[in-house]
C-alpha positions in Angstrom: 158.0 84.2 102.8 157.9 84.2 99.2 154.4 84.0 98.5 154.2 86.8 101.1 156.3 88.5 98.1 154.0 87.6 95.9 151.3 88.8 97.0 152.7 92.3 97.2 153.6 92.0 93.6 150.6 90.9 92.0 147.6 89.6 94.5 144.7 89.6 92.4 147.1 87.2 89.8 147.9 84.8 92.1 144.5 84.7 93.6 143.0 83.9 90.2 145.7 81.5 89.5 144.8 79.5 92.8 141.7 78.7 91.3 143.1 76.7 88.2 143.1 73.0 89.6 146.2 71.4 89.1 148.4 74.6 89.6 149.6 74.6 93.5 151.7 77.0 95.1 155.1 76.5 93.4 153.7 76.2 89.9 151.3 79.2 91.0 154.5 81.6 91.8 156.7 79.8 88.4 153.4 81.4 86.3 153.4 84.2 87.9 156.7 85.6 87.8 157.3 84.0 84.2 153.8 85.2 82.7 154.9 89.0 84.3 152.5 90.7 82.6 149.8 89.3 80.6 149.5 92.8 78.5 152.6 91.6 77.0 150.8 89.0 74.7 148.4 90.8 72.7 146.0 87.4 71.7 146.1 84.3 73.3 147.7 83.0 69.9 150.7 85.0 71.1 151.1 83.5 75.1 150.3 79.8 74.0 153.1 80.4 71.3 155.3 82.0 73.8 154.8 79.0 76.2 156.1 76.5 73.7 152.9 74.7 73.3 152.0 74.6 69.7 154.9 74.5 66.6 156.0 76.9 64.7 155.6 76.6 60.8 158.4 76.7 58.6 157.4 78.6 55.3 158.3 80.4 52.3 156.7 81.2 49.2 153.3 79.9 50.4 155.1 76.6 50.6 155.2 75.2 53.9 158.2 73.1 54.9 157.8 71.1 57.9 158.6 73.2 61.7 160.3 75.4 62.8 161.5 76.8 65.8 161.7 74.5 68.9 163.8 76.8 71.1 161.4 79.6 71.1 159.7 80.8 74.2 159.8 80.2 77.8 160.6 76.8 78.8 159.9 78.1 82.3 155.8 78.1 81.0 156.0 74.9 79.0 157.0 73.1 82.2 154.6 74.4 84.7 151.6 74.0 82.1 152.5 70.7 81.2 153.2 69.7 85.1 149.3 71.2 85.5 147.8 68.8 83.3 149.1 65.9 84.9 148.1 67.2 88.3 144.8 68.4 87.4 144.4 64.5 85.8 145.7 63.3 88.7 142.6 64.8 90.8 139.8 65.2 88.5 137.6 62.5 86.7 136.2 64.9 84.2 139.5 65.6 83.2 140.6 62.4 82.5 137.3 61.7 80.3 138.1 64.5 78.4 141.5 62.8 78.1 140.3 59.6 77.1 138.6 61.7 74.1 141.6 63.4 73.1 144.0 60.2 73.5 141.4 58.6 69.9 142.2 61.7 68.5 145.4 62.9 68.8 147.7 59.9 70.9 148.6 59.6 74.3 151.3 62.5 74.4 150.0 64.9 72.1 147.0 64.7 74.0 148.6 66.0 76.9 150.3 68.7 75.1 146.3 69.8 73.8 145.4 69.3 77.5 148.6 72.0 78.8 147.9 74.0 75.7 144.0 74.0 76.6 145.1 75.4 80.0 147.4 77.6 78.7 144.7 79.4 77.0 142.1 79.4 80.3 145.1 80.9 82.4 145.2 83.5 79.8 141.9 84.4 79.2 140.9 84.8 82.7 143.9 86.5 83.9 143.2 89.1 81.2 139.6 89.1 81.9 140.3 88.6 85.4 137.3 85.7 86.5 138.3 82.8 88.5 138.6 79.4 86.4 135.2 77.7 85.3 135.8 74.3 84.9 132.5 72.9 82.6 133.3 75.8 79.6 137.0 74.1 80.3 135.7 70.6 79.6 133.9 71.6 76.6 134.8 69.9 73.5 132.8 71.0 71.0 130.4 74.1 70.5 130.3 77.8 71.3 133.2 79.2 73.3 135.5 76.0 73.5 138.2 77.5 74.7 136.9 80.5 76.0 136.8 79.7 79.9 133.8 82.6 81.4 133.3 83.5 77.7 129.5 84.1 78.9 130.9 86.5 81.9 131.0 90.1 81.6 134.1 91.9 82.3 132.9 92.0 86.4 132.2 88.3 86.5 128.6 88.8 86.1 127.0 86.8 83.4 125.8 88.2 80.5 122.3 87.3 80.0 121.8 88.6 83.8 123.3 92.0 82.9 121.5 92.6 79.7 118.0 91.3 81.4 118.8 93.9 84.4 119.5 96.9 81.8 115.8 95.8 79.5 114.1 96.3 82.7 115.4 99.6 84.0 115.0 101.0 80.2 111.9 102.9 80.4 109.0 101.3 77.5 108.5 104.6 76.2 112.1 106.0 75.4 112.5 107.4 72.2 116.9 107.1 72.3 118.3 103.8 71.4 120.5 102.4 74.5 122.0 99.3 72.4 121.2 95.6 71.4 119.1 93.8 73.2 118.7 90.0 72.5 
């Protein structure tokens, strides 16, 4: 009945968010009815803030002091991203390599705060540009568009390299105007 609701609400939100592993259906509908509207939070800077997941910086005078800040945001978000990385650990090997990677890094439970934060910003991203989830840009550690889930996708889902190849070939050799950047 209430994802019936949903639906009407927002369809094309919860569909995309359906396609995060690790989000099911009651985590699907706690995003989707915290998150509202993801026009809200002008960079993703803003929405991972806003879920709690990273600490605010207490300073003054160029000096900073330590943090700040622990009961702001939506406690509602930090829950359900943080219950996603353990359930997308729970089903995916990749996952926990990547895991494993941050554990050296960063410790066993601020690696799973990097892991919530990490899907935090993939929720974000493709909400706003609204693609499903990809999960190998997900797993990327290092490199170009870590982070970035369908940062190589166009605004329709298409990739990039596909849509500029299609637009070389209908641009006639001899035209005089410049259409744009080719690469």
């Amino acid at each position: 009945m209430i994802v019936r609701t949903a639906k009407q609400h927002d369809a094309q939100t919860l569909y995309l968010l359906q396609s995060v592993p690790g989000i099911g259906k009651i985590l699907r509908l706690v995003l989707l009815y915290e998150i509202h509207a993801i026009t809200r939070f002008p960079r993703v800077q803003a929405f991972v803030s806003s879920c709690r997941l990273v600490t605010c910086a207490k300073e003054a005078a160029g000096k900073r002091d330590g943090t700040a800040g622990t009961k702001i945001g939506n406690a509602y978000l930090t829950w359900a991203f943080s219950a996603a990385a353990v359930r997308f650990l729970r089903h995916h090997l990749a996952g926990q390599k990547s895991l494993a990677r941050l554990e050296k890094k960063q410790g066993t439970g601020k690696a799973l705060t990097v892991l919530a934060q990490k899907l935090a910003r993939a929720v974000y991203s493709m909400v706003k540009r609204e693609v499903v989830f990809d999960l190998a840009p997900f797993l990327q550690t290092s490199g170009r568009g870590v982070g970035e889930p369908a940062a190589e996708r166009g605004h329709d889902g298409l990739s990039l390299a596909t849509v500029l190849c299609s637009e070389a070939s209908m641009a006639s050799p001899n035209a005089h105007e410049h259409i744009g950047t080719l690469l």
